[in-house]
Every structure is written in structure tokens, then in C-alpha cells.
C-alpha positions in Angstrom: 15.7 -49.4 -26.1 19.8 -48.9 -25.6 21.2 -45.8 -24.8 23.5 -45.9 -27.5 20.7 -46.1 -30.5 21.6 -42.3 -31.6 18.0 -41.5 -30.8 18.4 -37.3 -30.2 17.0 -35.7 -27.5 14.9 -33.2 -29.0 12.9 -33.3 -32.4 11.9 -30.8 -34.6 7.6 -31.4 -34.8 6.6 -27.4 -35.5 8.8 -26.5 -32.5 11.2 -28.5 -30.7 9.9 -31.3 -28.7 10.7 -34.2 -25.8 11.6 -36.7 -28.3 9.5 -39.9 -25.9 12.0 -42.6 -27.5 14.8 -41.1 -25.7 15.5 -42.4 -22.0 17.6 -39.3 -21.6 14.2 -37.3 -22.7 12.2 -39.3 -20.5 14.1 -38.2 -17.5 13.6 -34.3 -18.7 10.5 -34.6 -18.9 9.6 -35.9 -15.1 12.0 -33.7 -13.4 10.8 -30.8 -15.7 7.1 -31.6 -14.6 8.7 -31.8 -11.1 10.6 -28.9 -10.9 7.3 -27.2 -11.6 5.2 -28.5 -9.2 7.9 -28.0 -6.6 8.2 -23.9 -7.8 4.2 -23.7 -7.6 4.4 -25.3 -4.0 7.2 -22.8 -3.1 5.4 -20.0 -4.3 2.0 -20.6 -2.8 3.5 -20.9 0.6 5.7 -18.0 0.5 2.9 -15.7 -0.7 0.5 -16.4 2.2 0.9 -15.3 5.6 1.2 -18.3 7.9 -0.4 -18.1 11.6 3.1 -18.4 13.4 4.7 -15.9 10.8 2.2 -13.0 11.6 2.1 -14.1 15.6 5.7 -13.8 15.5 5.8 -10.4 13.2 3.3 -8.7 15.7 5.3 -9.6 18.7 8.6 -8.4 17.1 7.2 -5.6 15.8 5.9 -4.3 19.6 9.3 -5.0 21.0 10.9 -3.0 18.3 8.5 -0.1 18.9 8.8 0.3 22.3 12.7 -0.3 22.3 13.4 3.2 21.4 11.8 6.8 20.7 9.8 6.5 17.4 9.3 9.8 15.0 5.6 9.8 13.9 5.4 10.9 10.5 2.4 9.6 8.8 0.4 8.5 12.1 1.0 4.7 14.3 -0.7 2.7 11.4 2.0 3.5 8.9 4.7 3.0 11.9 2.9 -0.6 12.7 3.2 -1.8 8.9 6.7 -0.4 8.2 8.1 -2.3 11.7 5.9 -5.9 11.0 7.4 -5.9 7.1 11.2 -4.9 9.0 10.4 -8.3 11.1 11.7 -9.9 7.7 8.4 -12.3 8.5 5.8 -13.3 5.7 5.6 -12.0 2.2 5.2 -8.4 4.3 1.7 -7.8 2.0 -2.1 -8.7 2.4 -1.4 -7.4 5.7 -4.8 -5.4 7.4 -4.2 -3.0 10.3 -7.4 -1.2 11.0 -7.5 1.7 13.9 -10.3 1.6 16.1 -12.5 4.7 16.2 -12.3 5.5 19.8 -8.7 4.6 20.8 -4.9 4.3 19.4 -6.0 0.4 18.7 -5.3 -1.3 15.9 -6.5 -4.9 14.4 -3.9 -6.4 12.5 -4.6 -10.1 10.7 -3.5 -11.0 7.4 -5.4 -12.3 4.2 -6.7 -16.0 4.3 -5.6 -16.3 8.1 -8.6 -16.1 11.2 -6.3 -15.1 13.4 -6.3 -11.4 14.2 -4.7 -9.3 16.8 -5.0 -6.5 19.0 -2.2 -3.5 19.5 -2.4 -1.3 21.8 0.1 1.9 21.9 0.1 4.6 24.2 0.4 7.8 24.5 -2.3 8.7 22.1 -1.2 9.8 18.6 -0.1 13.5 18.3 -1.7 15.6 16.0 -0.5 15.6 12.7 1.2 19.2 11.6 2.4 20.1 8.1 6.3 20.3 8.8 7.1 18.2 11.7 7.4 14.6 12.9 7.2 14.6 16.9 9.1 12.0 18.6 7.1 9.3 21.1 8.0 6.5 23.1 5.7 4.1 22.7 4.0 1.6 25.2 2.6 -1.4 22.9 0.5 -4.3 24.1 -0.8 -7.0 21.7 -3.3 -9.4 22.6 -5.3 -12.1 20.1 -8.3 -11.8 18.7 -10.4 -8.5 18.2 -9.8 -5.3 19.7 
């Protein structure tokens, strides 16, 4: 078929369609199905936490706490999640930080990822008082795997 046949581009079947006798069409119609699957590949890997992403987002994130004083306002969990989704790393969601019971541990891993990690901070958390925020500086340790 020539390219100069006056075939159009799109035909009128219910809706506009691909018209298939077109080579221009043609070419729409593979980078459209393309373009798709490269979007739904994009997509699916920026939504999921990767293992180096969350290694890397823990690490920062201890640095960054211990670097300076930190004001506790809602208790060391909320401070942990607030400094790994500043780390710019992963989607900064599906994230799990669980305290431990006995100490100011917490288990951080990530949804569809093994991998889990261990953060230590000391001192212990203050008490939380209606009114105030008290100002700690932190010593954090992270190690891998359970706490």
C-alpha cells in the first residue's frame, strides 16, 4: 500500500478507530501499545520499595537524626517515618515501623521486601505531655534483620 493512497488515519466505526490500512495508523498503534507497557513498567517499580532504596533510607534517616537536637512531638515512631520519606527514597508509603515493647526499638521493612531492620535510639522516649515537645539528641543504631 503507498503512502500517498489518501487512506485517513482514523475512521468513524461507532467511535473513532486505528484505521489498519493506514501505515501511519499502524505505527500509532505499536508505539501506543508501547507507550503503555513502558508507563505500567514505570509505575510498578516506582510504587514498591526496592531493597537498596529502603537500606539506603534507614541509613540516611539515622544520620539525619543524630545530626542535630530533634523535638519529639508525637513520640520517635512518627520522627522515624517523617525523616525515612525526607530521604526522598522510595514511594515513602507501605513503610512498617513497629516499636518493640520493652525498648525505644523499632523494626522498619517495607511491603513486598524481606528485608527488615533494626533502630535503635537512645535516650529513651520522654513522656508525652499535653502542651510541650521536649528536645532530644538522639543516638541511632541500625542493624539488619529483627530487633
Amino acid at each position: 500500500m503507498a503512502w500517498g493512497d489518501g487512506e485517513p488515519v482514523f475512521v468513524r466505526r461507532g467511535r473513532w478507530v486505528y484505521n489498519t490500512r493506514n501505515p501511519v495508523a499502524r505505527m500509532l498503534m505499536f508505539a501506543t501499545v508501547a507507550g503503555l507497557v513502558g508507563f505500567y513498567l514505570y509505575v510498578s517499580d516506582t510504587s514498591q520499595w526496592s531493597e537498596t532504596e529502603l537500606r539506603d533510607a534507614v541509613h540516611e534517616a539515622a544520620r539525619d537524626l543524630e545530626a542535630q537536637p530533634q523535638r519529639v512531638h508525637l513520640g520517635y515512631e512518627s520522627m522515624i517515618r517523617d525523616a525515612i520519606r525526607a530521604t526522598g527514597e522510595g514511594p515513602g508509603y507501605d513503610l512498617d515501623i513497629s516499636p518493640s515493647p520493652t525498648e525505644d526499638n523499632f523494626e522498619i521493612s517495607a511491603a513486598f521486601l524481606s528485608e527488615t531492620f533494626c533502630m535503635r535510639l537512645t535516650p529513651p522516649e520522654p513522656p508525652r505531655t499535653w502542651g510541650t515537645t521536649d528536645t532530644v539528641s538522639l543516638t541511632v543504631r541500625v542493624s539488619e534483620g529483627r530487633c
